[in-house]
N, C-alpha and C positions, 0 to 999 in steps of 0.2 A: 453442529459445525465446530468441531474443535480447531483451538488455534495452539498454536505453537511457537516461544517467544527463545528467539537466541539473541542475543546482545553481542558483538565483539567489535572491536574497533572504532567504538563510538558510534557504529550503525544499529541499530535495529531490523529485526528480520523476522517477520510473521509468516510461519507457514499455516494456511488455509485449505482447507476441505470439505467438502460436501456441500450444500446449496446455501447462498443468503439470499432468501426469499422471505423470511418473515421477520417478526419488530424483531425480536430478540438474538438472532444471530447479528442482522448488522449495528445490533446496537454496543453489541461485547467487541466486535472489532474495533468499534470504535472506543471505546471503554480502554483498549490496551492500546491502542496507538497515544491515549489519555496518560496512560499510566507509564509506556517510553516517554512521553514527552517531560512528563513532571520528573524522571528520573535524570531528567538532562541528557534526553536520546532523541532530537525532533530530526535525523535523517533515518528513513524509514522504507524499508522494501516489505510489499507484501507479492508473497509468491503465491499464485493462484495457480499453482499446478495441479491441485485436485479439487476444483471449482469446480464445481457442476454445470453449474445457474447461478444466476442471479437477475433478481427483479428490480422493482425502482427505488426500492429500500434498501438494497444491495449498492445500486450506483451512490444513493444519495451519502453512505455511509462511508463510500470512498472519497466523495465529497468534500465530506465533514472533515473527514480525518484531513485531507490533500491541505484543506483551510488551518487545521490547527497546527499542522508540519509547519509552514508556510509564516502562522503570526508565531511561531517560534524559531525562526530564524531557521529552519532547516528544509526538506523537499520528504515528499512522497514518493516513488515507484512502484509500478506493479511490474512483475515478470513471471514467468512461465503460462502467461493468459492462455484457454487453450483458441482453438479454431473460432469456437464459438463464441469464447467470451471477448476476443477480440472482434469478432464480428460485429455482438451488441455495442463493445466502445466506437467501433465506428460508425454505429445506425442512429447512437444518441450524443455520438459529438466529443465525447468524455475523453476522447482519444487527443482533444486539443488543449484539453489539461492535463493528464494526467502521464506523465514517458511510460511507457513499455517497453521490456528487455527479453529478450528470449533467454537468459541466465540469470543464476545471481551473480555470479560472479563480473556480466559485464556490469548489471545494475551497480554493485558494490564499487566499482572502478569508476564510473559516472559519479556516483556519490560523493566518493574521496577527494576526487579533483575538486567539485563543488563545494564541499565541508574546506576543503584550503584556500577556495577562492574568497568565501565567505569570513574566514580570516585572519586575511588578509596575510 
């Protein structure tokens, strides 16, 4: 599962691919949402537009990261989830933490307002 880290604007932006189904994919996603955050990047979009799958190791990783965005002052998103991976966020609920954008560029635009609300 390669990921892909672009930084601009003080956002963070993870493009993602192919399946998190076992320890070691979702444990690098989180690994690098780790590694924006220590950079002083805790507002974070991960784009799942070439997400295959993803299992309970998959969610829990989204999780983890939504938590570590969050105790550093900043938010998670996902966008480009596809049919399906929206589907599972809303079989296992995950869709009532986590926003969902069908771009980045709306995600990006949600962020900005939030990163100025935040401060102040």
């Amino acid at each position: 599962m390669p990921i892909i880290t672009i930084k601009k604007g003080g956002i963070g932006v993870l493009r993602v691919s192919g399946n998190m189904m076992s320890v070691r994919e979702p444990a690098n996603l989180h690994k690098k949402v780790k590694k924006l955050i220590d950079a002083g990047i805790p507002w974070i979009i991960i784009d799942m537009g070439q997400v295959a799958w993803l299992n309970s190791k998959g969610i829990g990783a989204l999780v983890s990261s939504l938590t570590s965005c969050r105790n550093a002052g900043g938010e998670l998103v996902v966008t480009r989830a596809t049919r399906k991976i929206k589907s599972l966020f809303q079989i296992t609920q995950i869709i009532k933490l986590i926003d969902t954008y069908d771009n980045i560029r709306e995600a990006k635009k949600v962020l900005k307002t939030k990163m100025t609300d935040a401060n102040g």
